[in-house]
C-alpha positions as CSV (number, residue, x, y, z in Angstrom):
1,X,79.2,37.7,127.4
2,X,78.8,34.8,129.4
3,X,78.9,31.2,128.0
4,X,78.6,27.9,130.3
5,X,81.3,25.2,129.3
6,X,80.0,22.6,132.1
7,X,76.6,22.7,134.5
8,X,76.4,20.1,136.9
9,X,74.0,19.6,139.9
10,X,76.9,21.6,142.2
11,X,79.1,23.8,139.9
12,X,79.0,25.6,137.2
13,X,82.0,26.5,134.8
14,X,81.3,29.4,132.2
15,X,83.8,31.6,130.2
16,X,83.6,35.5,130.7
17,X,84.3,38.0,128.4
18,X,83.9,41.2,130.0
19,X,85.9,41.5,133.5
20,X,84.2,40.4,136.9
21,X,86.5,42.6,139.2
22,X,84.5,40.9,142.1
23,X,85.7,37.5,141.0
24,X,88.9,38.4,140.0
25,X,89.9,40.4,143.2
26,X,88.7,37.3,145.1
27,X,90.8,34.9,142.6
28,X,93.8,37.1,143.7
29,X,93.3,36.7,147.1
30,X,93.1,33.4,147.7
31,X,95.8,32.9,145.4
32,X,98.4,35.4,147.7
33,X,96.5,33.2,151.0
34,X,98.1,30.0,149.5
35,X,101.3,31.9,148.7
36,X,101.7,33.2,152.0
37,X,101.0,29.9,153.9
38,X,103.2,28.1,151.5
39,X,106.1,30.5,151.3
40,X,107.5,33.0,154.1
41,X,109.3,35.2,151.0
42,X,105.5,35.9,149.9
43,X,104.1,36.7,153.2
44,X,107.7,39.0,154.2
45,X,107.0,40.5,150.8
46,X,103.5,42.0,151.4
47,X,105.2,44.0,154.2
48,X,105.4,47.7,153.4
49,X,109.1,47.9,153.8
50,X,109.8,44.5,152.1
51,X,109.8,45.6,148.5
52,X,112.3,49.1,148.2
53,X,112.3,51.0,145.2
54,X,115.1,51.8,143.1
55,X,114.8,55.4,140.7
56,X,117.2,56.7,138.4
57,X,116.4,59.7,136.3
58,X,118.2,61.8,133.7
59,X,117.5,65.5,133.7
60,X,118.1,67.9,131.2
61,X,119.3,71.3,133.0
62,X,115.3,72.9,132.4
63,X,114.2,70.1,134.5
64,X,113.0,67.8,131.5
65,X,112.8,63.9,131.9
66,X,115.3,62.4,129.2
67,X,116.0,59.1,130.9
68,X,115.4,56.7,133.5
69,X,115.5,53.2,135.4
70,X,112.5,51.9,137.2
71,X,113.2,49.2,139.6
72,X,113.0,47.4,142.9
73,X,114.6,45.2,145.4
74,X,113.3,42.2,146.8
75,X,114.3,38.6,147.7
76,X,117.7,39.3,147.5
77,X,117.2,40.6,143.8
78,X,117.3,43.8,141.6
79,X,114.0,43.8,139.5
80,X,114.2,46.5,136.3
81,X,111.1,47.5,136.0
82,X,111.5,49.8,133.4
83,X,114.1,51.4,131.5
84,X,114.5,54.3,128.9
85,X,116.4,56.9,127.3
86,X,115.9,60.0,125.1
87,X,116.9,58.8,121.6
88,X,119.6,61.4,121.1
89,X,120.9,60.5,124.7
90,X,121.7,56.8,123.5
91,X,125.1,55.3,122.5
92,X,126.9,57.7,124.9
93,X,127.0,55.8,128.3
94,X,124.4,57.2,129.7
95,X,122.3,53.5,129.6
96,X,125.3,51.8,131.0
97,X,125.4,54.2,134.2
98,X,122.3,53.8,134.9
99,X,122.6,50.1,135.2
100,X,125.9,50.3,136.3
101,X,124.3,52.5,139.5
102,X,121.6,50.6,140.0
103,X,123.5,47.3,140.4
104,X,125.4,49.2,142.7
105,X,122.7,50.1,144.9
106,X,121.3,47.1,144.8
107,X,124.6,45.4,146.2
108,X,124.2,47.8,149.0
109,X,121.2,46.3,149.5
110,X,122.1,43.0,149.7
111,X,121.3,41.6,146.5
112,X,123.2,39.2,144.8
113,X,121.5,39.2,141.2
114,X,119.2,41.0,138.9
115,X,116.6,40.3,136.1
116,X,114.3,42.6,133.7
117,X,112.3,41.4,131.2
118,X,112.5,43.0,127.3
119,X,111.2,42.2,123.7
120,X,113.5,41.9,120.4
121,X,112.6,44.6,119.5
122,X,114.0,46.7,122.4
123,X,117.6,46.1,124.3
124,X,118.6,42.7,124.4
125,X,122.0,43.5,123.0
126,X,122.7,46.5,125.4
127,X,122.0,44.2,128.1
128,X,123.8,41.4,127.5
129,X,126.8,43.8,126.8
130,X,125.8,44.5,130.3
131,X,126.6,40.8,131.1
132,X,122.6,39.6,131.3
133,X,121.3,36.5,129.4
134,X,118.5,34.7,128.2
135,X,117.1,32.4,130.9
136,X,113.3,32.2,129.3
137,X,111.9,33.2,125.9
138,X,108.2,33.8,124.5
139,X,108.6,33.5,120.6
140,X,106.0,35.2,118.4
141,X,104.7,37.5,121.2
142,X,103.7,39.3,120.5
143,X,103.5,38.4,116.4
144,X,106.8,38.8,115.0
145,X,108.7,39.9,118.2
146,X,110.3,37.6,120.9
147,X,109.8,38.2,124.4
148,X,112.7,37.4,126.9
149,X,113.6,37.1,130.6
150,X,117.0,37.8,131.2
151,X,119.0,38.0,134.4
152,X,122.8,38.5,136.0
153,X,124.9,37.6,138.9
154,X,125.7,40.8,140.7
């Protein structure tokens, strides 16, 4: 549903409640133009080779996903993307390995910090064991839950 807000002789404004991919692909756009005139880390970014991922996985021996760390490097940073572990797998080390190894790898790379984003509800504590903190908070997102930004020095 489409309703106009403001109609003038030149513009109109109007709120949109179904998706216009048209629009918003062309909203996108311009909006990584600006970022690449404005900033040479956005343009070096769009390269292929600039953002390098970063996979750990936990196997069971039958080949069976019970674990992993998605993440990438970029800007001098480790991004964790994702991150998750088989409920009987947790409390035994496993978690802190895989961070442990990512920051690692990510050292290699050349980067000299980290951040991931979580919810209260998920691993805040296990990750600021991990030496991570708080640098931005959402409260009541969503209703009852915080969400945080958290990062580390490597």
């Amino acid at each position: 549903m489409k309703t106009i807000i403001l109609e003038s002789a030149d513009y109109q404004i109007s709120l949109n409640n179904i998706q216009d991919r048209k629009k918003s692909a062309y909203i996108d756009a311009q909006i990584k133009t600006f970022n690449n005139v404005h900033s040479p880390h956005h343009l070096a970014a769009r390269q292929p080779e600039a953002i390098t991922p970063l996979e750990i996985y936990i196997e069971d021996k039958q080949g069976s996903l019970c674990g992993g760390l998605i993440a990438s490097t970029y800007w001098g940073w480790l991004f964790i993307d994702d991150f998750w572990i088989i409920d009987v797998l947790r409390g035994n080390g496993y978690g802190r390995l895989l961070i442990e190894n990512a920051e690692k790898e990510a050292k290699e790379r050349g980067c000299t910090a980290a951040w991931l984003k979580t919810f209260s509800f998920q691993a805040r504590g296990f990750y600021k064991k991990c030496g991570y903190f708080v640098v931005g908070q959402l409260d009541n997102y969503p209703p009852g839950a915080t969400f945080y930004w958290m990062r580390k020095d490597l």
